[in-house]
PLY file of the C-alpha trace (Angstrom):
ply
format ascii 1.0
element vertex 509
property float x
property float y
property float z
element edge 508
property int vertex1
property int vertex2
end_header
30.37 -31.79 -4.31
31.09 -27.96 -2.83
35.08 -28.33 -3.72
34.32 -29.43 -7.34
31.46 -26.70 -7.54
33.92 -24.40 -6.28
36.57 -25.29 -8.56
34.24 -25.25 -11.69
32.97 -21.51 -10.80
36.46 -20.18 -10.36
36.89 -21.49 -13.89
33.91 -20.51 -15.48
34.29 -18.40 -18.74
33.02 -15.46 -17.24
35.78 -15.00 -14.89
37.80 -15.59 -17.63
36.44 -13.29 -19.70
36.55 -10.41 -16.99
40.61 -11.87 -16.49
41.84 -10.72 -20.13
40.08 -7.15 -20.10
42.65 -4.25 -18.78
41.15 -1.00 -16.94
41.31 1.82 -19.78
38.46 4.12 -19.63
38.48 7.18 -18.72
35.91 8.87 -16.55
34.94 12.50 -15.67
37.21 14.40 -12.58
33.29 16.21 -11.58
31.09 13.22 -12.48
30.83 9.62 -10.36
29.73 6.96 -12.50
27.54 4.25 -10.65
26.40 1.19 -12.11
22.23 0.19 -11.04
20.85 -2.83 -12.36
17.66 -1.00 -13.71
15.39 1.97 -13.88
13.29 3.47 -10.83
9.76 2.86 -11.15
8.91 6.12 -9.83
11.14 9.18 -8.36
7.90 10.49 -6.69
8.68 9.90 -3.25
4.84 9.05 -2.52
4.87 6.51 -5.00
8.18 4.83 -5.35
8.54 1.61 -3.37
11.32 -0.32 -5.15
14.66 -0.60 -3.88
16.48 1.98 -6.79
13.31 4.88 -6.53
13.76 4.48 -2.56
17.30 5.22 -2.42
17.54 7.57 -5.10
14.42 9.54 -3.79
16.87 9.31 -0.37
18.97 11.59 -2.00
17.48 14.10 -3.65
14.17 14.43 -0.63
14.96 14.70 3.06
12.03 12.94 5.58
11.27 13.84 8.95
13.44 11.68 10.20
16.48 9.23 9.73
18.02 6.32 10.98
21.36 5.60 12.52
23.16 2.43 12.25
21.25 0.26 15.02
18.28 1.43 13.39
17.23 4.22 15.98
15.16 7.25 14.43
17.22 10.47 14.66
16.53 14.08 13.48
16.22 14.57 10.20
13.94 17.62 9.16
12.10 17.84 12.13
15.46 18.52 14.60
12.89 17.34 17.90
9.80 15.61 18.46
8.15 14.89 21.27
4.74 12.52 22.05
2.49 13.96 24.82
0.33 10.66 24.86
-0.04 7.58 22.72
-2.28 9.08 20.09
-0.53 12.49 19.49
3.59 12.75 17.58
4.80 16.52 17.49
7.44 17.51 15.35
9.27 20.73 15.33
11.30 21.47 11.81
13.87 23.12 11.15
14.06 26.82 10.33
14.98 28.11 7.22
15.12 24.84 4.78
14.46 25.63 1.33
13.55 23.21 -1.63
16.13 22.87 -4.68
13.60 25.41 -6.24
13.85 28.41 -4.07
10.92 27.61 -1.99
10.72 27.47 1.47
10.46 23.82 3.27
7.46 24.54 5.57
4.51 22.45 7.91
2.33 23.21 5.22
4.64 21.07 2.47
4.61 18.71 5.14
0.51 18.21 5.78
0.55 18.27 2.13
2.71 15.65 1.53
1.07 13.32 3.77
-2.43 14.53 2.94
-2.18 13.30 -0.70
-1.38 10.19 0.49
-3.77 9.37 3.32
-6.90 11.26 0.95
-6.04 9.45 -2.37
-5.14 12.38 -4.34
-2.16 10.24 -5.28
-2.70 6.95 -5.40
0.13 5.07 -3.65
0.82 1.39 -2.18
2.44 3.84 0.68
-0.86 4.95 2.12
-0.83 1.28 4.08
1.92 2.25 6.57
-0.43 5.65 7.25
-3.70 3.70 8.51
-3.53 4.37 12.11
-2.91 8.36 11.08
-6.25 10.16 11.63
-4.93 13.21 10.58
-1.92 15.85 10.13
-2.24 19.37 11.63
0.09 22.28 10.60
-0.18 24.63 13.96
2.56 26.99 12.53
5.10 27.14 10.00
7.68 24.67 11.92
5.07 22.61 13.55
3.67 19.55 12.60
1.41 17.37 14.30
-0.14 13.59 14.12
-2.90 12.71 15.15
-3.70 8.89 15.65
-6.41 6.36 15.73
-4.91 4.22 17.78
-0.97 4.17 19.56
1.29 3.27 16.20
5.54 3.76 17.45
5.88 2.54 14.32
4.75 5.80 12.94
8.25 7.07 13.61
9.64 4.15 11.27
7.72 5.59 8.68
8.62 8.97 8.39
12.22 8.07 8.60
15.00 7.54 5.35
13.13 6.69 2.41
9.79 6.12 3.94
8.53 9.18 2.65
10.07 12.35 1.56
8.45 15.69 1.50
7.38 17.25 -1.43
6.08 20.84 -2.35
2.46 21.70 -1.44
0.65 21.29 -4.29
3.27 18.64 -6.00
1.29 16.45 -8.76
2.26 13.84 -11.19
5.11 15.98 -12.66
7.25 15.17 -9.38
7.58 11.41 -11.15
9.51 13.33 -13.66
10.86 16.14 -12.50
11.35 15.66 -8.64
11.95 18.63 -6.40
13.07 18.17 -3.34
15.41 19.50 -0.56
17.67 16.88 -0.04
21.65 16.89 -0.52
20.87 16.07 -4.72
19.06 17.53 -7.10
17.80 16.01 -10.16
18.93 16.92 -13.72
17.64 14.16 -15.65
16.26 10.81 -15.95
16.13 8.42 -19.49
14.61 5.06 -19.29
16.78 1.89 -19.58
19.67 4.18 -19.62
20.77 6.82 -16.71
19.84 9.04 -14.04
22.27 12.29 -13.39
22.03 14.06 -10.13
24.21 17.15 -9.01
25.50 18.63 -5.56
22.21 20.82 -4.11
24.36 23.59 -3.51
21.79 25.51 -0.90
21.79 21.95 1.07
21.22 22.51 4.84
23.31 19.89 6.22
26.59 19.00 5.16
26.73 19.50 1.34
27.69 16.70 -0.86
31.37 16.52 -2.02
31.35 15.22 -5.32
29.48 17.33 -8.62
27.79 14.50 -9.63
26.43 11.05 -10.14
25.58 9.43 -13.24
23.12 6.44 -12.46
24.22 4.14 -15.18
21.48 0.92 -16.17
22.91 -2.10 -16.63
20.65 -5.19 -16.80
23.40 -7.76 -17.45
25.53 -9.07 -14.79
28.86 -9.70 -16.61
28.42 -5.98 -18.48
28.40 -4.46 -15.25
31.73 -6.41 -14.20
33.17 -5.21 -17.85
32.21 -1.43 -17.16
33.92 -1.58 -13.67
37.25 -3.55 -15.89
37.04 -0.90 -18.26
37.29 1.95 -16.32
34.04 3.34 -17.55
32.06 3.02 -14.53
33.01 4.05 -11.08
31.32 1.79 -8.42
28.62 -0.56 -7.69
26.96 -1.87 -5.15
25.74 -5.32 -4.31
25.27 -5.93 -8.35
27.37 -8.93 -8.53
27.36 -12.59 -8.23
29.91 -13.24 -4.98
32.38 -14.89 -7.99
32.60 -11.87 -9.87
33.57 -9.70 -6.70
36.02 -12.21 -5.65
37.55 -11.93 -9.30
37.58 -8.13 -9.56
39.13 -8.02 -5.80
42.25 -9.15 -7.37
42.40 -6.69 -10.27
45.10 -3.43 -8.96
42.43 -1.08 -10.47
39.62 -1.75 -8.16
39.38 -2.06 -4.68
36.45 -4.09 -2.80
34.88 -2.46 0.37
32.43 -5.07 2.44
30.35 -4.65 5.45
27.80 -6.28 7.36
24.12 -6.02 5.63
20.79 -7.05 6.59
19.40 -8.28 3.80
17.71 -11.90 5.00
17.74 -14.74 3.28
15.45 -17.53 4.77
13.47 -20.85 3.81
9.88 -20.62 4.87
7.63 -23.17 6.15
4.18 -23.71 5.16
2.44 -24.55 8.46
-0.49 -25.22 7.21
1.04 -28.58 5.76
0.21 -31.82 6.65
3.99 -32.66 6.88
5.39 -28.72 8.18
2.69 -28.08 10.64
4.18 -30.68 12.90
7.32 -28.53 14.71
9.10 -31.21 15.42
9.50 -31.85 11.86
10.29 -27.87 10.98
13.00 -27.84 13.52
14.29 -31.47 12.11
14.18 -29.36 8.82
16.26 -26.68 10.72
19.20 -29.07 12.36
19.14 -31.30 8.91
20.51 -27.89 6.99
24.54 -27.24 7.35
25.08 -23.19 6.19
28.49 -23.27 6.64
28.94 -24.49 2.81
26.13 -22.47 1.87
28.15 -20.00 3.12
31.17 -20.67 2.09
30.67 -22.01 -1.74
27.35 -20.28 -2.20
28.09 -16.70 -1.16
31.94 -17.29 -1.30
31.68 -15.86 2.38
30.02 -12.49 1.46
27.24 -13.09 4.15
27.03 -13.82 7.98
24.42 -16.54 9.29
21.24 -15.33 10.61
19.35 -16.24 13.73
16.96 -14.06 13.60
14.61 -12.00 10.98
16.22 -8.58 12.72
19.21 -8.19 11.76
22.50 -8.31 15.04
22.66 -4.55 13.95
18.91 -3.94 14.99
18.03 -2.31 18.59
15.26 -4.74 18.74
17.85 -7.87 18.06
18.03 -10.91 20.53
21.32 -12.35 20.89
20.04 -15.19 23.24
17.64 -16.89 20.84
17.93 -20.88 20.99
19.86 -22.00 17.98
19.50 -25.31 15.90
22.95 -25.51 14.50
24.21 -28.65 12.26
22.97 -31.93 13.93
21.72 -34.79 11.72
21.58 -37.00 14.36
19.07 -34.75 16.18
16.83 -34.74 13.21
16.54 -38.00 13.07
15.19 -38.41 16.03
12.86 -35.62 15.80
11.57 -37.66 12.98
11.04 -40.33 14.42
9.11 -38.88 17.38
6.90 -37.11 14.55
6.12 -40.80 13.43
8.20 -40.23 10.16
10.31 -43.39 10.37
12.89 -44.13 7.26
11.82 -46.76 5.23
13.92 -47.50 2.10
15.95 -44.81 3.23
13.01 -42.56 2.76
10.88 -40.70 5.30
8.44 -38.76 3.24
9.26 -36.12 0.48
8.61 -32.55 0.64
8.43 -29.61 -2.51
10.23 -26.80 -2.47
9.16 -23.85 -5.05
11.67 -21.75 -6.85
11.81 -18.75 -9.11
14.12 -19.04 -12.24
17.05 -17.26 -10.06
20.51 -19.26 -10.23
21.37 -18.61 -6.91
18.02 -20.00 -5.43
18.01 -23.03 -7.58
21.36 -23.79 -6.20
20.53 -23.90 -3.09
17.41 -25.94 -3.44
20.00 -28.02 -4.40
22.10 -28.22 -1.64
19.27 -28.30 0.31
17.95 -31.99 -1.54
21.33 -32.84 -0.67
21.63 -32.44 3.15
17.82 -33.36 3.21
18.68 -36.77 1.69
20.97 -37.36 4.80
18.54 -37.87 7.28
15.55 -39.42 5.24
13.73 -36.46 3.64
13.61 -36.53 -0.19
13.25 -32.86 -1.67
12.02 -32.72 -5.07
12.46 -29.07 -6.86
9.92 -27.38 -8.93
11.48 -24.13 -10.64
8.67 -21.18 -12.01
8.82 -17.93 -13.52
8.85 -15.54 -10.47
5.29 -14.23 -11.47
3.64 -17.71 -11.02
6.22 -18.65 -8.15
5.31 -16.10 -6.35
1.79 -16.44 -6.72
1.67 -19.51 -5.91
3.38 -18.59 -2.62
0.86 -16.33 -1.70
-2.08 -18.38 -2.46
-0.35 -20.87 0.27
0.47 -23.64 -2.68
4.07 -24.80 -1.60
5.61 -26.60 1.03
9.14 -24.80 1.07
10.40 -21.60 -0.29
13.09 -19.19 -0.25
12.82 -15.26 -0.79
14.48 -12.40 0.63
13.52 -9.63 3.32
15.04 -6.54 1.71
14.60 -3.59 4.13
11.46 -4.37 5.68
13.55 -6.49 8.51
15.48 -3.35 9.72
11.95 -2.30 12.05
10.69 -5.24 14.26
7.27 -3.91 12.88
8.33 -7.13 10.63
6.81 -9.45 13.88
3.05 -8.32 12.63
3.28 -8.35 8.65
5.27 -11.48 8.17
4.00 -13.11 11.31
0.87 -12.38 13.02
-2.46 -14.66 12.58
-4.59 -11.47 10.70
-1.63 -10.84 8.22
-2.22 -13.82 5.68
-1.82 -12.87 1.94
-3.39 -10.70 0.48
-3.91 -8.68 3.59
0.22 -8.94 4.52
3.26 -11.11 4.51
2.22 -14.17 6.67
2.92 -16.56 4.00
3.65 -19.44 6.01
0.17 -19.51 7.52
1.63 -19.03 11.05
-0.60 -18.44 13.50
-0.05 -18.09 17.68
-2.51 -15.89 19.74
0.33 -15.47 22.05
2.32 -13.90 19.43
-0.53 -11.91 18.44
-0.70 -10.41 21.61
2.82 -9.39 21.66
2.93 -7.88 18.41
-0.13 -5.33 19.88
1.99 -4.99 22.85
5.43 -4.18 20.72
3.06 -1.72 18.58
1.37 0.24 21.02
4.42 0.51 23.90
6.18 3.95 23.77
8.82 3.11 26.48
11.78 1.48 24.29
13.36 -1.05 26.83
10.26 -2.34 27.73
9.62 -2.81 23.60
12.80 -4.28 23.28
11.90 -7.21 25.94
8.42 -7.60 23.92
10.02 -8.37 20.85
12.89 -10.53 22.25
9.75 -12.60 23.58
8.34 -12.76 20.14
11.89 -13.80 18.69
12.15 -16.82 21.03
9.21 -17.61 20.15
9.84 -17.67 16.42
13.01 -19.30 17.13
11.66 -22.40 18.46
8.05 -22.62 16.23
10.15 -22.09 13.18
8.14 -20.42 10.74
10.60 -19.64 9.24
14.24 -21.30 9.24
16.59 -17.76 8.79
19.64 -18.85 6.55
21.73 -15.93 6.03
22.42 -11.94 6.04
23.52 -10.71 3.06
26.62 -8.82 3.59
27.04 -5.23 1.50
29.70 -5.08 -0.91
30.94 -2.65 -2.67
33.41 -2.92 -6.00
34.88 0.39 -7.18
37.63 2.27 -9.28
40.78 3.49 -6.91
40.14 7.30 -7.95
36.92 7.33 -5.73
37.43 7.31 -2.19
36.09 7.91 1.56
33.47 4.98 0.85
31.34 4.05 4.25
28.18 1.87 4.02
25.43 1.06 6.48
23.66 -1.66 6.77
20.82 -1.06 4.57
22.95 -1.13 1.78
21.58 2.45 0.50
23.27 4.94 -1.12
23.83 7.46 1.67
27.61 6.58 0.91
27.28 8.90 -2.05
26.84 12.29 0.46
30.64 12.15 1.22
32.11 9.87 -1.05
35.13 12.29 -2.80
37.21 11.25 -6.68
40.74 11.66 -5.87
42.58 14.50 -8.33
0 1
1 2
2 3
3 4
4 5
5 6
6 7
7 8
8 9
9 10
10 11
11 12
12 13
13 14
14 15
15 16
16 17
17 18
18 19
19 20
20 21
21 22
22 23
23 24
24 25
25 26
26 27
27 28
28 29
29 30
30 31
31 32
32 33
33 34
34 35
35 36
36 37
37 38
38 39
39 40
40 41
41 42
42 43
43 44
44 45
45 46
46 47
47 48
48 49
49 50
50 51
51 52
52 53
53 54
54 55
55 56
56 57
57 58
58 59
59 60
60 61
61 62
62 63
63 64
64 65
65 66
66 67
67 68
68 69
69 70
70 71
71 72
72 73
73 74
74 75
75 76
76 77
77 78
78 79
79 80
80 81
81 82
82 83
83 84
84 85
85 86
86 87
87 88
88 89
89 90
90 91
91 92
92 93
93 94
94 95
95 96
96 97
97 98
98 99
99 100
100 101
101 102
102 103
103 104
104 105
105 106
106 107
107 108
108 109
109 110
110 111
111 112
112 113
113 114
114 115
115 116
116 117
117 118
118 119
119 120
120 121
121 122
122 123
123 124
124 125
125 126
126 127
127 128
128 129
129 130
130 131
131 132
132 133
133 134
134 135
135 136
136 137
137 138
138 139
139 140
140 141
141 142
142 143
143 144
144 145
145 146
146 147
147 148
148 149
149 150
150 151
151 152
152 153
153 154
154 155
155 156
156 157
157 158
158 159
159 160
160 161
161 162
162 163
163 164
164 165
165 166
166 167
167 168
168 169
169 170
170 171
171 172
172 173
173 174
174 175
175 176
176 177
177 178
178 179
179 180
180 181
181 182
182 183
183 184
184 185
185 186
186 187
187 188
188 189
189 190
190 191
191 192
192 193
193 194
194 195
195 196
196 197
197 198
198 199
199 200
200 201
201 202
202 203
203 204
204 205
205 206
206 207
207 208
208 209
209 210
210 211
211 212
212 213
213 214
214 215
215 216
216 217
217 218
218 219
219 220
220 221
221 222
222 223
223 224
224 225
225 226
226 227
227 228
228 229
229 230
230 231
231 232
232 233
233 234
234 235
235 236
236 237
237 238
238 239
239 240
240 241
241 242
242 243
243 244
244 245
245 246
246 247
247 248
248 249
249 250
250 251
251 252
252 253
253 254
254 255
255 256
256 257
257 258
258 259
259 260
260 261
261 262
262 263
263 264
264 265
265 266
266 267
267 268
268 269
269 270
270 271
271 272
272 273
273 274
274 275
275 276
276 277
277 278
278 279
279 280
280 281
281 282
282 283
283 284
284 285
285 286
286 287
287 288
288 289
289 290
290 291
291 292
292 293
293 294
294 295
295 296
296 297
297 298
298 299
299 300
300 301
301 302
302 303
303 304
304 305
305 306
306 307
307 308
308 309
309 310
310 311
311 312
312 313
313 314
314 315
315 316
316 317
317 318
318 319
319 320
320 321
321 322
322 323
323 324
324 325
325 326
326 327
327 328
328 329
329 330
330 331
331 332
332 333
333 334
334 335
335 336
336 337
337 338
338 339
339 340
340 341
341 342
342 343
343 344
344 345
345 346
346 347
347 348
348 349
349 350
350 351
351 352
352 353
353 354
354 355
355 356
356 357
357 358
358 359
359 360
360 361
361 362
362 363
363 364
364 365
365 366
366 367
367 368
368 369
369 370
370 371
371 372
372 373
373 374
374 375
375 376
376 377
377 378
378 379
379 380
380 381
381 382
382 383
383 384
384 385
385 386
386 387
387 388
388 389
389 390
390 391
391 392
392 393
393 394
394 395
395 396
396 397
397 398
398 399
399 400
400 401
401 402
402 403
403 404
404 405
405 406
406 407
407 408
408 409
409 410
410 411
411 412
412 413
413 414
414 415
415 416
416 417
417 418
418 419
419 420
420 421
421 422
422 423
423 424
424 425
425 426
426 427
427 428
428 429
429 430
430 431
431 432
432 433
433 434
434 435
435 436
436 437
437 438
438 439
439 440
440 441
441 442
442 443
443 444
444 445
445 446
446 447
447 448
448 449
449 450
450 451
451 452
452 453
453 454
454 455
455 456
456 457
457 458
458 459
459 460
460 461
461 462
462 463
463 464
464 465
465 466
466 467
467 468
468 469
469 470
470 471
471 472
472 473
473 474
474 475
475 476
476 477
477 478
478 479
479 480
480 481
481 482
482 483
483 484
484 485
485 486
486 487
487 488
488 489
489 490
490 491
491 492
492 493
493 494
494 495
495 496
496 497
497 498
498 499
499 500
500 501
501 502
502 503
503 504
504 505
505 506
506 507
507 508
């Protein structure tokens, strides 16, 4: 089945298509064109949650703090910080940082910033990852201080890259539309369904930005954004094609492909409040039934790395010594049967698993009826709109599901809103109904524990844990690629996939 699936997509007319056109555009020596698939929902960095406001709000507002590539907070504007006890985060800024306006970057722009949030001056989705904040003092001009309502390490998460960037005191709604901020960017202009131009902040405090500028271009459609890159007419893109395409356009002289590990999860979860799931035995039956490695292979054309975890290898926090339930049909069969599932007619029982309308995820529901079939489980597939697929999945109708963790896996914070027993929808992420008191207690522990090592060992507890109760069964990390033109170059990605790239990326003469 995967060899004549294989064959048929390297055939497809699309490929084809992309196979006659000839690289002729030409493109601007000062201006990088970049291909997005749409249009930020907000540029206010207090506001702006999804993935294209986030990492365009990354470059044109600096945070307190950023991350490096094991996900470790590191200076950012505050150059030190320091936290006298559990309740109290100090952070000393750096001196003379000025705004793309002129203004000087002070405490005060800081307290402000925050303040709107955590007082509902702006109302903001972001206000959730502020609970435990009590308040924000401003001591001096390069002094800012938290104070909490209870310990929160996370809190250094969250004022890290992207989390939330500082704005000037007194910023309203007119920073949706005309951002100010201090970071290595600034904004020129923004027009819906079409582009977003940024230019070199010339008075940038760190290390300035070596290209003029980037064009944002929007381009909804898949195989127009694989005809731009053909064409000449756009520069780069990142993880905005199917794994064909980029194998396709990897041959073309005019383009070059750059790949790197990602964290972007993709995992099947469990509903464990089923009659069927809530049995382990059967979810890790579920777990050994499921091969990856054509998943991998024919799916994602090898442009992803198997998971074992919801952190991703690159993560501090990761456990490389998690029990694993590789390939073994033979083991869940007899898990099966010791569940009392016996085969009769070939059949064991039959299971649902939800989809959205995506391509990719209906073909791997149906691999996954496939490999189910195997050892006696018959999966039947029921395909939604994502709006009513994904609320059924929050109101806990489904037995299986797949979605992916975009970001939010990089912080083991993850353990408490996918996971813990008081994080069911609507009040977080547990959407397969999990529920352990022992985790709970560990995810307090994890939260609360400024000494890192002794975090680290909390949360390889909580890991194992998940790794043998199976919430979830992790299939995949996404890896980042990266197609672009040959006259851009010095092109380095992280593992978030964001486009920090951009701040030395250079167009060759």
């Amino acid at each position: 089945m995967f060899r004549r699936r294989a064959r048929f997509l390297r055939c497809c007319g699309v490929l084809l298509l992309l196979g006659t056109i000839s690289c002729g555009g030409k493109s601007d020596l000062t201006t990088l064109t970049m291909i997005i698939e749409s249009s930020p929902t907000n540029l206010d960095p207090r506001i702006g949650i999804d993935a294209y406001s986030e990492r365009i709000d990354d470059l044109l507002f600096d945070d307190l703090l950023t991350r490096d590539e094991h996900f470790h907070v590191q200076p950012g504007l505050a150059e030190r910080w320091e936290t006298p006890d559990p309740l109290t985060y100090v952070f000393h800024l750096r001196p003379g940082v000025e705004f793309q306006d002129g203004r000087s970057l002070t405490s005060r722009d800081v307290k402000y910033t925050f303040d709107s949030v955590l007082r509902g001056h702006v109302v903001s989705t972001k206000a959730a990852a502020y609970r435990y904040v009590d308040h924000v003092e401003a001591p001096d001009e390069l002094t800012v201080v938290f104070r909490m309502k209870e310990p929160f390490v996370t809190l250094l998460w969250n004022v890290s890259d992207g989390a939330m960037g500082i704005v000037p005191y007194g910023s309203g709604a007119e920073m949706s539309s005309h951002p100010v901020g201090s970071g290595p960017f600034r904004f020129v202009r923004a027009q819906q369904d079409k582009d977003i131009v940024v230019e070199r902040n010339p008075h940038y405090w760190g290390e300035k930005a070596h290209i003029k500028q980037v064009r944002f271009l929007i381009v909804p459609d898949t195989t127009t954004r694989a005809l731009e890159l053909r064409k000449g007419s756009a520069d780069l893109e990142i993880n905005a094609l199917t794994p064909d395409m980029v194998v396709s356009l990897g041959r073309d002289p005019g383009l070059e492909v750059v790949r790197a590990p990602g964290s972007v999860l993709n995992y099947l979860a469990l509903n464990c409040r089923d009659p069927i799931l809530r049995d382990v035995r059967v979810r890790q039956a579920l777990a050994y039934a499921i091969d990856r490695w054509p998943l991998l292979e024919y799916l994602r054309r090898g442009l992803a790395r198997q998971a074992s975890s919801v952190l991703p290898p690159e993560s501090w926090a990761s456990n490389s010594r998690l029990p694993r339930h590789d390939y073994d049909p033979q083991r869940a069969r007899q898990l099966l049967d010791q569940a009392g599932y016996p085969a009769r007619g070939g059949v064991r029982f039959h299971l649902t698993m939800k989809t959205s309308t995506e391509e990719d995820t209906r073909l791997l529901a149906a691999v996954l009826q496939q490999q189910l079939r195997d050892v006696g489980i018959a999966l039947d597939i029921r395909s939604f709109e994502f709006a009513t697929f994904f609320a059924d999945v929050t109101k806990g109708l489904f037995q299986l599901y797949s979605l992916r963790w975009i970001g939010g896996n990089e912080d083991p914070d993850i353990f408490e809103y996918a996971f813990d027993s008081d994080k069911f929808p609507p009040h977080g992420a547990n959407r397969s109904f999990y529920s352990n008191p022992v985790l709970d207690r560990l995810v307090d522990r994890g939260r609360s524990e400024l000494d890192e090592n002794l975090r680290k060992q909390t949360y390889a507890e909580i890991q194992s844990i998940l790794a043998e109760q199976l919430p979830y069964i992790n299939l995949w990390y996404q890896d980042n690629v990266l197609v672009h033109t040959r006259r851009v170059a010095n092109l380095r990605l992280n593992p978030s996939g964001n486009y920090d790239f951009l701040r030395r990326a250079e167009i060759r003469p």
